[in-house]
mmCIF file of the protein (N, C-alpha, C, O) and its ligand, coordinates in Angstrom:
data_MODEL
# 
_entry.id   MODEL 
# 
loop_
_entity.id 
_entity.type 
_entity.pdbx_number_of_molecules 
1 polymer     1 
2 non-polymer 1 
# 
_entity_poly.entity_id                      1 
_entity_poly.type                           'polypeptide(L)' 
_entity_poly.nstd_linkage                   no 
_entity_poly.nstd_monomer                   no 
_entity_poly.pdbx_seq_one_letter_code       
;(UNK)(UNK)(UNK)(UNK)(UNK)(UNK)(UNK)(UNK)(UNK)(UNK)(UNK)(UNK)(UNK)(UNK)(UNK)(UNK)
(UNK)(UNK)(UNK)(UNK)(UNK)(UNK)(UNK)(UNK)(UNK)(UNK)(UNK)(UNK)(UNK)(UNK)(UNK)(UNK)
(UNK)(UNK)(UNK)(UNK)(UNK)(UNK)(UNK)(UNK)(UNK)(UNK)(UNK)(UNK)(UNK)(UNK)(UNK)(UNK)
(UNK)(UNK)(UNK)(UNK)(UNK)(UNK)
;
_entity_poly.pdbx_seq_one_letter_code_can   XXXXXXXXXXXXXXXXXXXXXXXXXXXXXXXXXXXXXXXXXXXXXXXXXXXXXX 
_entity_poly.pdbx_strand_id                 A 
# 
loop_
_entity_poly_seq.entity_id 
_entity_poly_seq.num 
_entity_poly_seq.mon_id 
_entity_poly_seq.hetero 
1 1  UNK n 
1 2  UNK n 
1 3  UNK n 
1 4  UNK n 
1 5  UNK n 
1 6  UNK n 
1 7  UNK n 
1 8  UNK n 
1 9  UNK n 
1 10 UNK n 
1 11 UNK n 
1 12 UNK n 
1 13 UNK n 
1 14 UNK n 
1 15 UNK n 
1 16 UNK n 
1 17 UNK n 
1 18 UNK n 
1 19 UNK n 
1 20 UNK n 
1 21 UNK n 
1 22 UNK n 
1 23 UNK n 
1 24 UNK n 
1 25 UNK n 
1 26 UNK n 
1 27 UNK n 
1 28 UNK n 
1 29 UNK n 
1 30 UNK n 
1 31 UNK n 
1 32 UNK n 
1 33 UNK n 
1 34 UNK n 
1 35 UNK n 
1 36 UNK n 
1 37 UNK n 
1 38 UNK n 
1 39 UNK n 
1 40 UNK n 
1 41 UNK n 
1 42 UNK n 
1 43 UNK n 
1 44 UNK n 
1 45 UNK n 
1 46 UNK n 
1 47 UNK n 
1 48 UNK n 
1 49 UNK n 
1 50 UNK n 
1 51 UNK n 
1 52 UNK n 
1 53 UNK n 
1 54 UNK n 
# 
loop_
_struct_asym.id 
_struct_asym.entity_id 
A 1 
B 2 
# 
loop_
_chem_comp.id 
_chem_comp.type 
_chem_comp.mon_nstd_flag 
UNK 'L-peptide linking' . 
ZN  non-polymer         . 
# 
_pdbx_entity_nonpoly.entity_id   2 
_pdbx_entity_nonpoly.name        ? 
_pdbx_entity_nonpoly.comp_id     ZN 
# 
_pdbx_nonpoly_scheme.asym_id         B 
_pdbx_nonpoly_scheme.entity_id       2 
_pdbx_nonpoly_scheme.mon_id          ZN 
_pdbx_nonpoly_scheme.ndb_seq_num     1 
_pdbx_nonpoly_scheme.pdb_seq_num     101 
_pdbx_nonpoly_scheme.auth_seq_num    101 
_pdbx_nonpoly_scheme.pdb_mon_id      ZN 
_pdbx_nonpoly_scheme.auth_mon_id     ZN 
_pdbx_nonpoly_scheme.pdb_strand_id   A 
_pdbx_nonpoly_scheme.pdb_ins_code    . 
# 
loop_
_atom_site.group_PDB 
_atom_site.id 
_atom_site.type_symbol 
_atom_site.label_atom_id 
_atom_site.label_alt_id 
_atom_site.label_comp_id 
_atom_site.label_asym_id 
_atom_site.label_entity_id 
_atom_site.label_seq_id 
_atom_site.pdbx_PDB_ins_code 
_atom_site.Cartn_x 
_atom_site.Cartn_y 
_atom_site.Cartn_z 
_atom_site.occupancy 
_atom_site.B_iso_or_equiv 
_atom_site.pdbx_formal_charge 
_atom_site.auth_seq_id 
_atom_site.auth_comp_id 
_atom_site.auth_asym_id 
_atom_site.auth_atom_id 
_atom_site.pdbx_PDB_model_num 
ATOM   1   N  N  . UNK A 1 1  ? 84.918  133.916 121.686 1.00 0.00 ? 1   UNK A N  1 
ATOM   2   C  CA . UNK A 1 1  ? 85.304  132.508 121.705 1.00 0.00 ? 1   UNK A CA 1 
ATOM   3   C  C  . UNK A 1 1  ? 86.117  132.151 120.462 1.00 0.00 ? 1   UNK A C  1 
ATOM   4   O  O  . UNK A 1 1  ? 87.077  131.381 120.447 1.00 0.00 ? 1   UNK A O  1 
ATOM   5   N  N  . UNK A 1 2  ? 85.648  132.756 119.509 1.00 0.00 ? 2   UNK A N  1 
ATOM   6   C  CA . UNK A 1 2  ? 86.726  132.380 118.294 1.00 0.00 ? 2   UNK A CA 1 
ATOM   7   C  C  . UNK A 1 2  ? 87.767  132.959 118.539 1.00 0.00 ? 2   UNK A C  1 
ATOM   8   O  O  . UNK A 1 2  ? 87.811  134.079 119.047 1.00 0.00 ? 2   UNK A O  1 
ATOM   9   N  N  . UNK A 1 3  ? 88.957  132.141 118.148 1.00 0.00 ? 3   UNK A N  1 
ATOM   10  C  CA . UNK A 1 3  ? 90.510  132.703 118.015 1.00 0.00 ? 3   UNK A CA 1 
ATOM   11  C  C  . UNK A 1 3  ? 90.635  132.896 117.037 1.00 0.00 ? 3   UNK A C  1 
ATOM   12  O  O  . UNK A 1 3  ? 90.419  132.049 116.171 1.00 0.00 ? 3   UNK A O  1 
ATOM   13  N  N  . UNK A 1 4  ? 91.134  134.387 116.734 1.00 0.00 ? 4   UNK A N  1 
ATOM   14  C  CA . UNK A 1 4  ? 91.356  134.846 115.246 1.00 0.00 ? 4   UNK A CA 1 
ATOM   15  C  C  . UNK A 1 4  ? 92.444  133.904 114.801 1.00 0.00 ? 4   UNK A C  1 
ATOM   16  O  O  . UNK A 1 4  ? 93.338  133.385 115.469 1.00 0.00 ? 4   UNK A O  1 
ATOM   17  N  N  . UNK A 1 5  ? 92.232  133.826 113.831 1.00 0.00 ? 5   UNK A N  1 
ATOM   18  C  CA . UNK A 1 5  ? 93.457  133.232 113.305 1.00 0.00 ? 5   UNK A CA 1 
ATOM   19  C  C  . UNK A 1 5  ? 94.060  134.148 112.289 1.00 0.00 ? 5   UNK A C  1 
ATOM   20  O  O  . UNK A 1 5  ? 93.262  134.999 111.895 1.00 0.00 ? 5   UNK A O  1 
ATOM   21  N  N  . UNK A 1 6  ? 95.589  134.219 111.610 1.00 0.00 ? 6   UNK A N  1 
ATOM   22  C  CA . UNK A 1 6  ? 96.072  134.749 110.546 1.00 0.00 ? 6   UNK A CA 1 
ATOM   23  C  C  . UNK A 1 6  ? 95.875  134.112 109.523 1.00 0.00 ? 6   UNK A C  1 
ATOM   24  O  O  . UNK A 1 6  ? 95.790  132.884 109.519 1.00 0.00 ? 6   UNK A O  1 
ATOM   25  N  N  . UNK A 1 7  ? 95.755  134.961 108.321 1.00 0.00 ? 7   UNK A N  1 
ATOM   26  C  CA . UNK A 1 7  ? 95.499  134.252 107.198 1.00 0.00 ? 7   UNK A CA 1 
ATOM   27  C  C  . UNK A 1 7  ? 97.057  134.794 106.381 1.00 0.00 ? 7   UNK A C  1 
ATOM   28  O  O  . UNK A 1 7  ? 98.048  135.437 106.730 1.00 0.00 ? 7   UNK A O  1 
ATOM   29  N  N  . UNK A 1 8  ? 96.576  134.104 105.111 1.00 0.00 ? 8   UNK A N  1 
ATOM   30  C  CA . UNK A 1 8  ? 98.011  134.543 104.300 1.00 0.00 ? 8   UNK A CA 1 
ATOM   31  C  C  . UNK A 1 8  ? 97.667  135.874 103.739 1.00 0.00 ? 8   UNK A C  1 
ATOM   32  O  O  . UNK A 1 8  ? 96.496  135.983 103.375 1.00 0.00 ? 8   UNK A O  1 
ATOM   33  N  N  . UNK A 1 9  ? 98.557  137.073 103.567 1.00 0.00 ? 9   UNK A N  1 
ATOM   34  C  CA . UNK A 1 9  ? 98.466  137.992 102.922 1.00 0.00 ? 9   UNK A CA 1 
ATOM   35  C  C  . UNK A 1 9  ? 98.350  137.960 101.267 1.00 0.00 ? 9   UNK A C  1 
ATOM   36  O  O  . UNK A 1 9  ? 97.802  138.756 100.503 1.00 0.00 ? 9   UNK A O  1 
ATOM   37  N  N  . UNK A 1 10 ? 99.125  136.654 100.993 1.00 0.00 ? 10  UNK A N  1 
ATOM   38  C  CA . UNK A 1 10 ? 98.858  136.634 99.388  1.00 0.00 ? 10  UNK A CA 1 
ATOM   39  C  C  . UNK A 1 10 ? 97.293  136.164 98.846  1.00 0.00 ? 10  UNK A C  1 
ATOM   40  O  O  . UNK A 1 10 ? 96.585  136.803 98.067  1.00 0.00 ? 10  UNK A O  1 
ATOM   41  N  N  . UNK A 1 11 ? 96.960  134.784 99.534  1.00 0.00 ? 11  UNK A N  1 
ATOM   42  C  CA . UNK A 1 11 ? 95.440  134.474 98.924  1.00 0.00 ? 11  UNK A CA 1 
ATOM   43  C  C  . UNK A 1 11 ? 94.648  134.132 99.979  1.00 0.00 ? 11  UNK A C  1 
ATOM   44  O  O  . UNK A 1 11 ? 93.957  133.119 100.085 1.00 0.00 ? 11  UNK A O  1 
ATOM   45  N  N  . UNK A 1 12 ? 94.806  135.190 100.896 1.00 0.00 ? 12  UNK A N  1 
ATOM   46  C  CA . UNK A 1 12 ? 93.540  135.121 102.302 1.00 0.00 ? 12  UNK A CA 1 
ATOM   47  C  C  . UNK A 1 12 ? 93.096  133.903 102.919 1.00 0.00 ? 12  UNK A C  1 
ATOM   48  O  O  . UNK A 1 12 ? 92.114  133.775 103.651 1.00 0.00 ? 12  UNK A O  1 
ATOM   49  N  N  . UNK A 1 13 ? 94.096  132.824 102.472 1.00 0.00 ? 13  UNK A N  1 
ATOM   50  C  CA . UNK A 1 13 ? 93.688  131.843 103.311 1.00 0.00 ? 13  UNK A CA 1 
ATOM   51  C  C  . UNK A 1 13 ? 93.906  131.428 104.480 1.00 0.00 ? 13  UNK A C  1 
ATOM   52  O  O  . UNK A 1 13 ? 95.114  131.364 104.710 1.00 0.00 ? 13  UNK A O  1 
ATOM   53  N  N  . UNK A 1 14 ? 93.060  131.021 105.581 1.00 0.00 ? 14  UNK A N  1 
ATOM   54  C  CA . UNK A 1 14 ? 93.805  130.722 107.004 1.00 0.00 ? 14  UNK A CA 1 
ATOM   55  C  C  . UNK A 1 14 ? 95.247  129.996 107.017 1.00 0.00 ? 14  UNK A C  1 
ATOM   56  O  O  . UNK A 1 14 ? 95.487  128.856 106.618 1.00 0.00 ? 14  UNK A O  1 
ATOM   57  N  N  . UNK A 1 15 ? 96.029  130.802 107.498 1.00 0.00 ? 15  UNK A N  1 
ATOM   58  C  CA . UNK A 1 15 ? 97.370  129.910 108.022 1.00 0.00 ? 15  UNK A CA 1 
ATOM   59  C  C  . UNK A 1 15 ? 97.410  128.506 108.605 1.00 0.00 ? 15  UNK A C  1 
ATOM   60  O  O  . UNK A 1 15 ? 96.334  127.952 108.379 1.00 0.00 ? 15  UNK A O  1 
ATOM   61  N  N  . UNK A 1 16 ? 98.222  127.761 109.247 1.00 0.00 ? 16  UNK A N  1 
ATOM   62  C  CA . UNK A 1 16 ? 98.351  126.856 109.479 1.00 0.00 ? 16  UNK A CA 1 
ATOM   63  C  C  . UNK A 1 16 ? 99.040  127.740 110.726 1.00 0.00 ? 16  UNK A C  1 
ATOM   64  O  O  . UNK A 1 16 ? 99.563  128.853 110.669 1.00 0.00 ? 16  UNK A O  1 
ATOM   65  N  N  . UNK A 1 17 ? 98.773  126.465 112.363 1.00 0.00 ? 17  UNK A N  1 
ATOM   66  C  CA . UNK A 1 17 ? 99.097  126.911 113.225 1.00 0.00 ? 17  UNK A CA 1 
ATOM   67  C  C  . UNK A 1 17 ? 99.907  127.298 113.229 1.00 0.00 ? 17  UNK A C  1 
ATOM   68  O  O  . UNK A 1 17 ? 100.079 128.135 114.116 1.00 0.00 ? 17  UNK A O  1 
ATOM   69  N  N  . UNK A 1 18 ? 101.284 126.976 112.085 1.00 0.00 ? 18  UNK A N  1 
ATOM   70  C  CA . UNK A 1 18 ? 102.866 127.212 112.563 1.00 0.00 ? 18  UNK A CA 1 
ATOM   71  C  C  . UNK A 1 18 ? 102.724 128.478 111.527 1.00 0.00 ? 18  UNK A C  1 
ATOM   72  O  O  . UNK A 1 18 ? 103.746 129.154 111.647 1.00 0.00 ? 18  UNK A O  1 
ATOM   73  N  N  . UNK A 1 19 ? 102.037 128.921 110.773 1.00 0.00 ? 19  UNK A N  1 
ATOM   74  C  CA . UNK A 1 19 ? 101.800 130.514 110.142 1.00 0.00 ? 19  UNK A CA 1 
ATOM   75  C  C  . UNK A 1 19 ? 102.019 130.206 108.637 1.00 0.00 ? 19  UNK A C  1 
ATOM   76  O  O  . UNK A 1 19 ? 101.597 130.949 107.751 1.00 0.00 ? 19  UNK A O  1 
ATOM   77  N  N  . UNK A 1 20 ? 102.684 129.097 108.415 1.00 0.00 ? 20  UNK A N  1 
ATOM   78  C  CA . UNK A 1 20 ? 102.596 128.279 107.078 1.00 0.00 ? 20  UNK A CA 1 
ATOM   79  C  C  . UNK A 1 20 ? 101.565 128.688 106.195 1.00 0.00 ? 20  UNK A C  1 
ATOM   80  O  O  . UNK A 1 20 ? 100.739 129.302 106.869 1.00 0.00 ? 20  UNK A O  1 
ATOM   81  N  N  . UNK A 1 21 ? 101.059 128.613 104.433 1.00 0.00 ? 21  UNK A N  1 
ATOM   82  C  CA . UNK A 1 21 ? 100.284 128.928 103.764 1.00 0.00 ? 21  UNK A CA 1 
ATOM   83  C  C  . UNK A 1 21 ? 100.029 127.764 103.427 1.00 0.00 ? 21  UNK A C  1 
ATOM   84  O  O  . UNK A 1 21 ? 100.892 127.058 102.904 1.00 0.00 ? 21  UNK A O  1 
ATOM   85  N  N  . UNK A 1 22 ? 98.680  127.300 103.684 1.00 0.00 ? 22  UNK A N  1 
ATOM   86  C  CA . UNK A 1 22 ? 98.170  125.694 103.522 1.00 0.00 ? 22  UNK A CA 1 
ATOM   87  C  C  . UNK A 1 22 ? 97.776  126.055 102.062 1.00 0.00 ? 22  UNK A C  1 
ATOM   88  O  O  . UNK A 1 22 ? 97.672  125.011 101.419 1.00 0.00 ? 22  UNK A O  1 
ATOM   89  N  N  . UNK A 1 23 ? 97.534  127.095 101.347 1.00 0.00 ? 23  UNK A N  1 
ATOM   90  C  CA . UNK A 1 23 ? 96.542  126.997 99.838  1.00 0.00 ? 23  UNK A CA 1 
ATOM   91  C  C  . UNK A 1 23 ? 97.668  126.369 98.786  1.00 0.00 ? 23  UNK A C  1 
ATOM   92  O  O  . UNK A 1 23 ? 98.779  126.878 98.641  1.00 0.00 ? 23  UNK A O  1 
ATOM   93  N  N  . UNK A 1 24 ? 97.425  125.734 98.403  1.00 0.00 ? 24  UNK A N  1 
ATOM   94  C  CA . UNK A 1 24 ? 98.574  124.782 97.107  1.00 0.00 ? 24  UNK A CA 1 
ATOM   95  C  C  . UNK A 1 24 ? 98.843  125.932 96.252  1.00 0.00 ? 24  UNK A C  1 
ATOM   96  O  O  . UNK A 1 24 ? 99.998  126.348 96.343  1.00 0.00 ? 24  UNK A O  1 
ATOM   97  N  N  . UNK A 1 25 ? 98.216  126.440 95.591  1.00 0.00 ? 25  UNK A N  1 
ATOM   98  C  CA . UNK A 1 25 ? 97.984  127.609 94.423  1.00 0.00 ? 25  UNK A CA 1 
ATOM   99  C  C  . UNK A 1 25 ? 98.553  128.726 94.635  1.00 0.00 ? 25  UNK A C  1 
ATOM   100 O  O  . UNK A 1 25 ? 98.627  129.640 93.814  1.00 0.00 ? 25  UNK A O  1 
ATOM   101 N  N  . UNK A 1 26 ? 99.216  128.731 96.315  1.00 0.00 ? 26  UNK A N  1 
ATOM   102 C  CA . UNK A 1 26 ? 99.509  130.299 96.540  1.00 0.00 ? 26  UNK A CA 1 
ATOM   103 C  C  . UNK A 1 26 ? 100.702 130.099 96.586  1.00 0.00 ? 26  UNK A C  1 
ATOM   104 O  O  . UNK A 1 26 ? 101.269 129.033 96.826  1.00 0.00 ? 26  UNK A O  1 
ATOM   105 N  N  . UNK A 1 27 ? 101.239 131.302 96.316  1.00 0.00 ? 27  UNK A N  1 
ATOM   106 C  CA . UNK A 1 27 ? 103.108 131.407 95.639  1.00 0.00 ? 27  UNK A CA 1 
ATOM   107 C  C  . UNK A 1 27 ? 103.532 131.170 97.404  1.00 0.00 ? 27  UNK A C  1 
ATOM   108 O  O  . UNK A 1 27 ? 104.429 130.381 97.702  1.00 0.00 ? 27  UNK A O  1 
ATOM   109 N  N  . UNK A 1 28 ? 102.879 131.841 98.319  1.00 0.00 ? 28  UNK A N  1 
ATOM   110 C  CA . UNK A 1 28 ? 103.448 131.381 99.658  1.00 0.00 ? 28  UNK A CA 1 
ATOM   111 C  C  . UNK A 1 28 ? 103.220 130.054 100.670 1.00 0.00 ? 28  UNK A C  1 
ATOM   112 O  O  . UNK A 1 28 ? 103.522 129.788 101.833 1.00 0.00 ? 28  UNK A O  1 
ATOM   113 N  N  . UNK A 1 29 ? 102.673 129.526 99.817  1.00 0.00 ? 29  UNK A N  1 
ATOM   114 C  CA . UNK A 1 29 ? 102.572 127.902 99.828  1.00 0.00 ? 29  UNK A CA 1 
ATOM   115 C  C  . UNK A 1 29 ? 103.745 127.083 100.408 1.00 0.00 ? 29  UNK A C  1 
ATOM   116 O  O  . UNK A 1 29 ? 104.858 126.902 99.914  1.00 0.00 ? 29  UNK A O  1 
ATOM   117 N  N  . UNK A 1 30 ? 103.187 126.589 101.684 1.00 0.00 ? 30  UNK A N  1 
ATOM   118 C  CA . UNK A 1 30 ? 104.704 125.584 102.129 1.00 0.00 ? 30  UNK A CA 1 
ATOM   119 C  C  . UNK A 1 30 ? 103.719 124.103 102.385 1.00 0.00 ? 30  UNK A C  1 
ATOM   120 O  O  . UNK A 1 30 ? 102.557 123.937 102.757 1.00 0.00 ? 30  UNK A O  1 
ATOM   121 N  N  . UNK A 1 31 ? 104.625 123.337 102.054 1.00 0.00 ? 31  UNK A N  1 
ATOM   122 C  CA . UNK A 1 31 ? 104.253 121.850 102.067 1.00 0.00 ? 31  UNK A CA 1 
ATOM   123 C  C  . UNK A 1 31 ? 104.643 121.372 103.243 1.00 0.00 ? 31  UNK A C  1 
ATOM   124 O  O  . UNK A 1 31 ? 105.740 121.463 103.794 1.00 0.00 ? 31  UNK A O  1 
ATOM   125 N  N  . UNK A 1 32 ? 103.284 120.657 103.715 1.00 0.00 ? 32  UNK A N  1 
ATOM   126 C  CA . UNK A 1 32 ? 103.138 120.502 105.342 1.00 0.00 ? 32  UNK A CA 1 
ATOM   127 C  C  . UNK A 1 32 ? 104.422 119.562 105.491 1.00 0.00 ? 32  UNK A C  1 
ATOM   128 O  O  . UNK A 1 32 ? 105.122 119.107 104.587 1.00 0.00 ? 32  UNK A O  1 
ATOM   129 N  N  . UNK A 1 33 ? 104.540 119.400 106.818 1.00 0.00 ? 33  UNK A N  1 
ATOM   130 C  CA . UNK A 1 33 ? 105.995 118.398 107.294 1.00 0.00 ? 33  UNK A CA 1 
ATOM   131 C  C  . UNK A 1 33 ? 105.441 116.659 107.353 1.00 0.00 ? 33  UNK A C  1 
ATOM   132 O  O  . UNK A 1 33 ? 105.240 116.140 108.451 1.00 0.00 ? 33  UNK A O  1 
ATOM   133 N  N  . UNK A 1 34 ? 105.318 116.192 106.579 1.00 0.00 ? 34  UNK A N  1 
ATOM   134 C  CA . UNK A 1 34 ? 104.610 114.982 106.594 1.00 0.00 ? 34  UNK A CA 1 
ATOM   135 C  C  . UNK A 1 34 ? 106.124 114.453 107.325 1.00 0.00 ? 34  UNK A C  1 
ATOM   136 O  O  . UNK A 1 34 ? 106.849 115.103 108.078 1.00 0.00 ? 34  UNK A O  1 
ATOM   137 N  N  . UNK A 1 35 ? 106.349 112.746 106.709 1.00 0.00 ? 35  UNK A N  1 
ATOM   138 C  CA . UNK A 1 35 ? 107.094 111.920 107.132 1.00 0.00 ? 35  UNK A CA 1 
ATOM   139 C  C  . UNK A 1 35 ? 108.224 112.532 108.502 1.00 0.00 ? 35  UNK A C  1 
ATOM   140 O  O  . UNK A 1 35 ? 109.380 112.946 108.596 1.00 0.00 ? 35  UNK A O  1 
ATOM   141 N  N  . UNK A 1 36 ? 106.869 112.233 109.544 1.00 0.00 ? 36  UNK A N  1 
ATOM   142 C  CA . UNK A 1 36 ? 107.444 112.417 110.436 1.00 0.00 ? 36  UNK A CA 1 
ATOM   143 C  C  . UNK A 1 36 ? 107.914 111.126 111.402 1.00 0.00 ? 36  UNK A C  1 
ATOM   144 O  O  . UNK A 1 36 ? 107.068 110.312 111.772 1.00 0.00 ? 36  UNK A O  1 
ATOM   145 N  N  . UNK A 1 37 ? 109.231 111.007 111.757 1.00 0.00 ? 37  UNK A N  1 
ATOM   146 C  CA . UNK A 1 37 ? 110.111 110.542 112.783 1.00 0.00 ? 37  UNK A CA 1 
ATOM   147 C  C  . UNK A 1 37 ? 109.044 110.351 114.065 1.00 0.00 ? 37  UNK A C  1 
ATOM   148 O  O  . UNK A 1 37 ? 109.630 110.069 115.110 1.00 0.00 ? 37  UNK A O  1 
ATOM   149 N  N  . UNK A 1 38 ? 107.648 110.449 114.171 1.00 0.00 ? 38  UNK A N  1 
ATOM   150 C  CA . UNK A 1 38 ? 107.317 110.227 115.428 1.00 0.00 ? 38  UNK A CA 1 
ATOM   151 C  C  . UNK A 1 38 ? 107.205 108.571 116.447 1.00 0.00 ? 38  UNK A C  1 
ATOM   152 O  O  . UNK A 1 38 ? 106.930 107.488 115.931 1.00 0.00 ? 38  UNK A O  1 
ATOM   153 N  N  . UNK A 1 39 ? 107.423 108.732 117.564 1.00 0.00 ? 39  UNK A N  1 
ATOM   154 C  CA . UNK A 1 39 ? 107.617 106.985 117.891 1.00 0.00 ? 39  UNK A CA 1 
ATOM   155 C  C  . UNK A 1 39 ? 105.869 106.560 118.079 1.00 0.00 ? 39  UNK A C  1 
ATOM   156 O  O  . UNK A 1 39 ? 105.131 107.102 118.902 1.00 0.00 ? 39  UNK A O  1 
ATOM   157 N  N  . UNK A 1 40 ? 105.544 105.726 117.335 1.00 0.00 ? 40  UNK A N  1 
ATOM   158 C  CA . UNK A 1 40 ? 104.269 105.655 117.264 1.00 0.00 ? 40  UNK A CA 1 
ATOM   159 C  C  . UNK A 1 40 ? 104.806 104.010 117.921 1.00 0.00 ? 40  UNK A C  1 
ATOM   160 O  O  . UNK A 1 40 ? 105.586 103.173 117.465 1.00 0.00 ? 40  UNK A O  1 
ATOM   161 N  N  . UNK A 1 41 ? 104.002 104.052 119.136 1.00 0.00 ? 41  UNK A N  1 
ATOM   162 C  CA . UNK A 1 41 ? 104.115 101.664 119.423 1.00 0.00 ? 41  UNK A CA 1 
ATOM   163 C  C  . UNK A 1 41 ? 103.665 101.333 118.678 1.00 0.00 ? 41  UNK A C  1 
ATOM   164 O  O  . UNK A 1 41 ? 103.721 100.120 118.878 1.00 0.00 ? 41  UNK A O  1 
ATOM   165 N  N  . UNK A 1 42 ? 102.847 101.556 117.253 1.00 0.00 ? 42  UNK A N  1 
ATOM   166 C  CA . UNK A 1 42 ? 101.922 100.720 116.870 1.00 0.00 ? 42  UNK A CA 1 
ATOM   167 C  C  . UNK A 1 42 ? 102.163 99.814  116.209 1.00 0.00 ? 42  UNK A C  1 
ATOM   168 O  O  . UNK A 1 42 ? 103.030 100.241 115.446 1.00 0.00 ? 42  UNK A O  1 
ATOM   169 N  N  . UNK A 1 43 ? 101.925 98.514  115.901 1.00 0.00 ? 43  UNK A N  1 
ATOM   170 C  CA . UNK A 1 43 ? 102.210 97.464  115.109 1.00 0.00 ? 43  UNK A CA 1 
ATOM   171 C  C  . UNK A 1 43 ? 103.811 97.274  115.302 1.00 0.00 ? 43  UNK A C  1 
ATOM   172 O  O  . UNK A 1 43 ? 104.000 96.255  114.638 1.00 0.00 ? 43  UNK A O  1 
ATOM   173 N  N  . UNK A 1 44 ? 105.229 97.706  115.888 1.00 0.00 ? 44  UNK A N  1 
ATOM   174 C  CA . UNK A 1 44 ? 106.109 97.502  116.179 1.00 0.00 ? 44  UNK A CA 1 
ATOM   175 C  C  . UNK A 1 44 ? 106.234 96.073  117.269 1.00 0.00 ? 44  UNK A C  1 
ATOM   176 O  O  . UNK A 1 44 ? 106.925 95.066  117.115 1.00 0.00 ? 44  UNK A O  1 
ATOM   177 N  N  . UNK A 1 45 ? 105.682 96.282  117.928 1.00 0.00 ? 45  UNK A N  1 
ATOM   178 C  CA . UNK A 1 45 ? 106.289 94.907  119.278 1.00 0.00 ? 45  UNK A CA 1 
ATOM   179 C  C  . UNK A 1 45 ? 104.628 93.969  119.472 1.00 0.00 ? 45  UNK A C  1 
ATOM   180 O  O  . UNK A 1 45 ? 104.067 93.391  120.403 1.00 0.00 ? 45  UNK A O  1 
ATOM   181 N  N  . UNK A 1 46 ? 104.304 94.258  117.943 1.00 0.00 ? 46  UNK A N  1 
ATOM   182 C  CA . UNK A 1 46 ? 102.776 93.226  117.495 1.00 0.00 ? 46  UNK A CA 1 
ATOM   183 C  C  . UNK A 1 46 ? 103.352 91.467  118.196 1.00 0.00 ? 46  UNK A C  1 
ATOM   184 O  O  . UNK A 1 46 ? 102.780 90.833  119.083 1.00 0.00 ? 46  UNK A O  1 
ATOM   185 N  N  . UNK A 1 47 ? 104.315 91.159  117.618 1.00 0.00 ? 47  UNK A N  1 
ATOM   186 C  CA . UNK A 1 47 ? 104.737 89.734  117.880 1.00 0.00 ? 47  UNK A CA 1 
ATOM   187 C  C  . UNK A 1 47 ? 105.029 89.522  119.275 1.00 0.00 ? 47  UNK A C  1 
ATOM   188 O  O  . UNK A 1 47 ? 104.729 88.544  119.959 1.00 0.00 ? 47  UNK A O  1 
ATOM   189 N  N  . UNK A 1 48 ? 105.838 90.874  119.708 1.00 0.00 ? 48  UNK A N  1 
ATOM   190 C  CA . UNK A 1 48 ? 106.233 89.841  121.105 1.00 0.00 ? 48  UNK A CA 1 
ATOM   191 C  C  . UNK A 1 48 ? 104.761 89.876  122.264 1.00 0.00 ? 48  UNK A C  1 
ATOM   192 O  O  . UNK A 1 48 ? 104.434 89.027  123.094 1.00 0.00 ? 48  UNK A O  1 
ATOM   193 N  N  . UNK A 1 49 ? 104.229 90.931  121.988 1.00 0.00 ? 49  UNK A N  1 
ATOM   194 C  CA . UNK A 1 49 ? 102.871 90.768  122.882 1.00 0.00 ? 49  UNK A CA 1 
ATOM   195 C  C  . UNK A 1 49 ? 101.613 89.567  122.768 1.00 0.00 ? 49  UNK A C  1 
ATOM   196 O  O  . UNK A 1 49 ? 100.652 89.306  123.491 1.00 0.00 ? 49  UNK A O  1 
ATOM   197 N  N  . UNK A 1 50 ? 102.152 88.969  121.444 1.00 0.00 ? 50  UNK A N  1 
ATOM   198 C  CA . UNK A 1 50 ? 101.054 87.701  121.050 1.00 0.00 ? 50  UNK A CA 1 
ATOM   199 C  C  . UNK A 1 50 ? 101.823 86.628  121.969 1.00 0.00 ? 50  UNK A C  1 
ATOM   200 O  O  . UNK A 1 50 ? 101.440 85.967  122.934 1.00 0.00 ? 50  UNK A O  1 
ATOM   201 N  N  . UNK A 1 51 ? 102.849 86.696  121.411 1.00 0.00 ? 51  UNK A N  1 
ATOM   202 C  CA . UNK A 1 51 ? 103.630 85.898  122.392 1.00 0.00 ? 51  UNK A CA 1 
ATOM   203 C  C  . UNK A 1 51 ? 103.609 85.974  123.858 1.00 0.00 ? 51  UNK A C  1 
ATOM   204 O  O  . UNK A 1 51 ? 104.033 85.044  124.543 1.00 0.00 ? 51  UNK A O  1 
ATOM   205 N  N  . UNK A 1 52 ? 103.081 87.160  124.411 1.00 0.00 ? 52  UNK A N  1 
ATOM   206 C  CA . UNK A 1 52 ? 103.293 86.829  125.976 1.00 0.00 ? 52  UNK A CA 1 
ATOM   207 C  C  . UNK A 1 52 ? 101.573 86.279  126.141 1.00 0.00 ? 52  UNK A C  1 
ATOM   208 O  O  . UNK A 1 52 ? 101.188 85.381  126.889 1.00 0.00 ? 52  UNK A O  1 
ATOM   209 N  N  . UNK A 1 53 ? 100.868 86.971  125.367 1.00 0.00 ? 53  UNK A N  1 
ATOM   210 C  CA . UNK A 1 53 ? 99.614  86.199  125.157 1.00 0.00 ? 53  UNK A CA 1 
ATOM   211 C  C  . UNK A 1 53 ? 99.387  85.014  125.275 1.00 0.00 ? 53  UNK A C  1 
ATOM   212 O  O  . UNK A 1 53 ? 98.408  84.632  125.916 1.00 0.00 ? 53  UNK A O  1 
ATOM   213 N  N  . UNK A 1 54 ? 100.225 84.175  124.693 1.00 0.00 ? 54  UNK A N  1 
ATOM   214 C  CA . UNK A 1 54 ? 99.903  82.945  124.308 1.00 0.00 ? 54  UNK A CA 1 
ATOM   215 C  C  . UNK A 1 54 ? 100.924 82.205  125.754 1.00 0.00 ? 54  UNK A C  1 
ATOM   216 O  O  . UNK A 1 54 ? 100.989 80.985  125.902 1.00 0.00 ? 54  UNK A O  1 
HETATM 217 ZN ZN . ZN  B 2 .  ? 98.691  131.923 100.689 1.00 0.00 2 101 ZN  A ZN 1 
# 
């Protein structure tokens, strides 16, 4: 049932799904993809839905 996962060859830590080195400290260290472009509805069209509310 467990899925092996890969770890990093430099400081044995589990990879990140995309094979990335999540450990900060390790020279093969990549910094996750934050500020992501995703379309989130949230709090965007807050006003016009109060408005059909009301
Ligand atoms: Zn590493």
């Amino acid at each position: 049932m467990l899925k092996w996962r890969k770890r990093c060859f430099r400081c044995l830590q589990y990879l990140r799904d995309d094979g990335t080195c999540q450990n900060q400290k390790c020279v093969r260290y990549t910094p996750e993809k934050g500020e992501t472009t995703s379309t989130s509805n949230d709090s965007s069209t807050g006003a016009d839905a109060k408005e059909k509310a009301n």
